[in-house]
N, C-alpha and C positions, 0 to 999 in steps of 0.2 A: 806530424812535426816537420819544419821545413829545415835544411839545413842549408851550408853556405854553398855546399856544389851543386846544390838545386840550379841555382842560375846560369851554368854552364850548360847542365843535363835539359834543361827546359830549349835551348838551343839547338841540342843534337836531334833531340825529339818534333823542333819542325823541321827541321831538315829531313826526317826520316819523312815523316807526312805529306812536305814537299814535293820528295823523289815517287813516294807511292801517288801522289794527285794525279804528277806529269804522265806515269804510266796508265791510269786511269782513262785520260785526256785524250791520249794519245789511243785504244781503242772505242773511242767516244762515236756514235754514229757510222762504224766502220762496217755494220755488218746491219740487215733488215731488223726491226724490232719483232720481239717474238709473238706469234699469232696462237700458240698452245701452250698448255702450266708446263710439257717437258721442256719446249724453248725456254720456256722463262728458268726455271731451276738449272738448265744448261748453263745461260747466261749468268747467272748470278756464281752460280759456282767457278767457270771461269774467269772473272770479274775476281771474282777472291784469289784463285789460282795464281794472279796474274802477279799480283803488289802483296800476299800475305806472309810466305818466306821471307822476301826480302826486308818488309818491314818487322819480323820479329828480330833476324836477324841483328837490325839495327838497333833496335831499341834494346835488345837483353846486352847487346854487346855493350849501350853507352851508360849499362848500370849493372855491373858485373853483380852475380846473387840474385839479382832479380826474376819472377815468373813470369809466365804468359796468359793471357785466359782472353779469348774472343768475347766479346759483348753478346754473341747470339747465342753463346753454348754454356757461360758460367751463367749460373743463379744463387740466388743467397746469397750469405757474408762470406767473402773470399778470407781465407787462411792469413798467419799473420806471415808478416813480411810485406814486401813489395814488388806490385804485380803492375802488370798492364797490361790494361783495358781496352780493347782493340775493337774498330771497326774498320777494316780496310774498305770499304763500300757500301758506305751508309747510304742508304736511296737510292741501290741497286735496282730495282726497276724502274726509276725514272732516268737512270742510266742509259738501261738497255734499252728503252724508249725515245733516245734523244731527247729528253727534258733534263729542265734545271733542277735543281733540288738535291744533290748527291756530293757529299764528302769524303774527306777520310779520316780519321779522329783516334786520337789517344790519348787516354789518362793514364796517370800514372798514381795508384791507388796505395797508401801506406799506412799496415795495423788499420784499415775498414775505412780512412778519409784520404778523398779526394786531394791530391799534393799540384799537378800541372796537369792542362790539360792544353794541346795542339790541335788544331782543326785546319785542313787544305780545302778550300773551296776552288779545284780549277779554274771553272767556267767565270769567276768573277775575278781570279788569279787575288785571291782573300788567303790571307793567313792569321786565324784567329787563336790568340793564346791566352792560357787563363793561370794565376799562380806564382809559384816561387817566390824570385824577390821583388813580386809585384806591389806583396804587401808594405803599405807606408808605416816608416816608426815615426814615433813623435820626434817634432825636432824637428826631420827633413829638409824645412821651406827653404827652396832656391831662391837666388837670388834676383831680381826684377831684372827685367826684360831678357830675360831666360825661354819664356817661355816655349817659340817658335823651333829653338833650338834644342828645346827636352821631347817635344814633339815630333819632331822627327826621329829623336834617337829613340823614341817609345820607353822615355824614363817615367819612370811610375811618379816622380814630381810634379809634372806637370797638370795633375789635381789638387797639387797645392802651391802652385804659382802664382803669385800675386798678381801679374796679370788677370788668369781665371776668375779669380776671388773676388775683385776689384768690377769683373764684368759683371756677377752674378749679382754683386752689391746693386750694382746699376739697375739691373733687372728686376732687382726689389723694391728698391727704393730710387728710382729713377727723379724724382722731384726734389731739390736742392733742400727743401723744409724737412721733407719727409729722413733724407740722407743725414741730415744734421739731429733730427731728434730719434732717431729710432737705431740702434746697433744689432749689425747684421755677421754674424762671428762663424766660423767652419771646424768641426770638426771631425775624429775619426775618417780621415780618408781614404780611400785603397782605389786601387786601378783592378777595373775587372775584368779589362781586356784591353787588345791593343791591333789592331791592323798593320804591319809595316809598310802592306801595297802601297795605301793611301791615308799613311799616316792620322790613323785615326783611334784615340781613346776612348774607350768608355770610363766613367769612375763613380764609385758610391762615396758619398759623404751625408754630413747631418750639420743643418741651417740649424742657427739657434737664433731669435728674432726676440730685442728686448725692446721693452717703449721706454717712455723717459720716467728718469727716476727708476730702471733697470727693471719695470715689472716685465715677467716672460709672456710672449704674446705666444710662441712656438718654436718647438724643440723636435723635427721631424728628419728622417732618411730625404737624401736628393739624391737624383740621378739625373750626369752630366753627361754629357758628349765633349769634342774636343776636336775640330778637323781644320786641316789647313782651308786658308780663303779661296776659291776660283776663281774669286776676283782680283785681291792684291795681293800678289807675292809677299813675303814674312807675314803677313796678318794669317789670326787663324779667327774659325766662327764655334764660339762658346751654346750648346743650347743644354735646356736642361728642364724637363719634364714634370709638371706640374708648378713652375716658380710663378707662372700667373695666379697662382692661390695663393703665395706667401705676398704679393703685391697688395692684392686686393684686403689681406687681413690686414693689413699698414691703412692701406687708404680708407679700412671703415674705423681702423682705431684713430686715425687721426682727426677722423670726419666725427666721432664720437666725443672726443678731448675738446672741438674745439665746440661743439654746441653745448658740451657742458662749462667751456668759459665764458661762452656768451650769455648764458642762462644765469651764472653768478654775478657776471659784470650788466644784465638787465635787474638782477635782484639788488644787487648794491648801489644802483641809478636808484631804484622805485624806493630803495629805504633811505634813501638822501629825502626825495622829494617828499616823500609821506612825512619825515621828521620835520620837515620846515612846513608842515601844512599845517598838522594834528599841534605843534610845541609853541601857542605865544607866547612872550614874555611872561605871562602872568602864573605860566603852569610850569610846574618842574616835576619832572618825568620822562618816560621813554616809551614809544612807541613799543608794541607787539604783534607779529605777524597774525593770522589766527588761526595758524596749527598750535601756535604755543596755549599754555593752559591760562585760565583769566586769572593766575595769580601771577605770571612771571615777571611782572613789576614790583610786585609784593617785597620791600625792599624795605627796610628800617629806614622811617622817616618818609616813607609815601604812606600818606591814608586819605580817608573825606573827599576822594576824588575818583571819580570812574563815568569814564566817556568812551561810547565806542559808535562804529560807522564803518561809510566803504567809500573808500579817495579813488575819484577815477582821471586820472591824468591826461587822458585826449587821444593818446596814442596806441589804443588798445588795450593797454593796461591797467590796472586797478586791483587795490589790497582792499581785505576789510581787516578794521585794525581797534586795537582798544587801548586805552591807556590810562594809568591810575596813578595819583599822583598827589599833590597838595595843592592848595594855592597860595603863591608866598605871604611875604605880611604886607 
């Protein structure tokens, strides 16, 4: 259950993260990489030594009642209340190794679910954060040309910024016909992290894709991206992982609609011409395809007539046809 101080406490909590990264960083490469398992379990245990007081310190302080429990030493369901979930030196031996790959990370765990979770990536000077009032309520949507500006402030709206919205439309439906018959709607959105280094969002949402006349083409999860341009200042670059499939369902339904209009407007050509070929003056009646049965003329006041054949018009075309009828007086 998230409550309203979460959003403060999710605050203090990179901050702790932070402070233990920089101390991290700062014994990074300081000493030879370890050449036997007692070097390595040295290292690693110093590594912990170094950033794991200070950061319980910190985090039991910014949630007074709260537990502790290290990632490497609790197993099972932790206890009820609110604990945190610590790795002060996550990829501790690529640490001690001088390689990339090593964080520092904390959840904060309440009655068995996951509430915020903080991650310091020194080496990329990344701060990733997961939670609190990241979650979107309905309603939210900022106001247009907002966007640029919720982005930087790492407001969880900025997954549902018309801006965004407007781009991913684009991204689906990027052809003028396709934009005007096909409706491309957002819902359910949440931010599922946020980088403040370099300003950059992740967010979950769900495309819902209709054709015209509102039939559902797709009703699926997306996953966005959200990061400022390198190239134009205020601009930022929208992407979003697998929306070349939601493209591509448009372009075969549309590519599908239209061959079945041209298939009715060849069939309604060929039944013009067939009616003026098969119908003189002399005969009164109606042509029939011949999927229909040899009575669907059979009409009060047609009898004493039945003619059938196959009209081939020049063009490729041609029905066989029959028709029953009278002859007038």
């Amino acid at each position: 259950m998230i409550r309203n101080e979460d959003d403060a406490l999710l605050a203090e909590t990179i901050r702790a993260v932070e402070t233990a990264g920089k101390t991290l960083l700062a014994r990074f490469r300081t000493t030879p990489p370890p050449t036997t398992l007692a070097d390595l379990l040295a290292g690693i245990e110093a590594n912990d030594a170094a950033v794991e007081d200070e950061l319980r310190q910190a985090l039991l302080a910014s949630l007074p009642g709260s537990s502790w429990a290290s990632d490497e030493e609790e197993q099972g369901k932790l206890p009820s209340g609110d604990w945190w979930v610590v790795d002060p030196a996550e990829g501790n031996v690529n640490h001690l190794h001088g390689r990339s790959g090593w964080a520092v990370t904390a959840t904060l765990v309440r009655e068995g679910e996951p509430i915020l979770t903080a991650i310091s990536v020194p080496l990329s000077k990344a701060i990733i954060m997961l939670g609190a009032g990241l979650i979107l309520l309905p309603g939210c949507k900022p106001a247009a040309n907002d966007a640029t500006a919720l982005l930087k402030a790492g407001d969880a709206r900025i997954c549902v910024a018309p801006e965004v919205e407007d781009t991913l439309r684009e991204m689906i439906a990027p052809k003028p016909d396709l934009a005007k018959a096909y409706s491309v709607t957002f819902s359910d959105a949440t931010l599922e992290s946020y980088d403040p280094q370099v300003h950059k969002a992740l967010c979950n949402t769900r495309v819902t894709v209709q054709g015209p006349g509102g039939g559902l083409i797709d009703h699926a999860p997306l996953n966005i991206s959200v990061s400022p341009s390198a190239r134009d200042d205020g601009q930022f670059l929208v992407t979003a992982q697998g929306i070349d499939a939601y493209h591509q369902q448009l372009v075969d339904d549309n590519a599908e609609r239209a061959e079945q209009a041209a298939s009715e407007e060849a069939d309604k050509v060929a039944e013009e011409k067939l009616t003026a070929l098969v119908k003189p003056g002399w005969l009164i009646g109606r042509w029939v395809g011949a999927k229909a049965g040899s009575d669907a003329c059979s009409q009060k006041g047609y009898f004493g007539f039945v003619r059938g054949g196959v009209a081939d018009f020049g063009d490729g075309a041609s029905f066989r046809w029959t028709m029953q009828g009278r002859r007038s007086a």
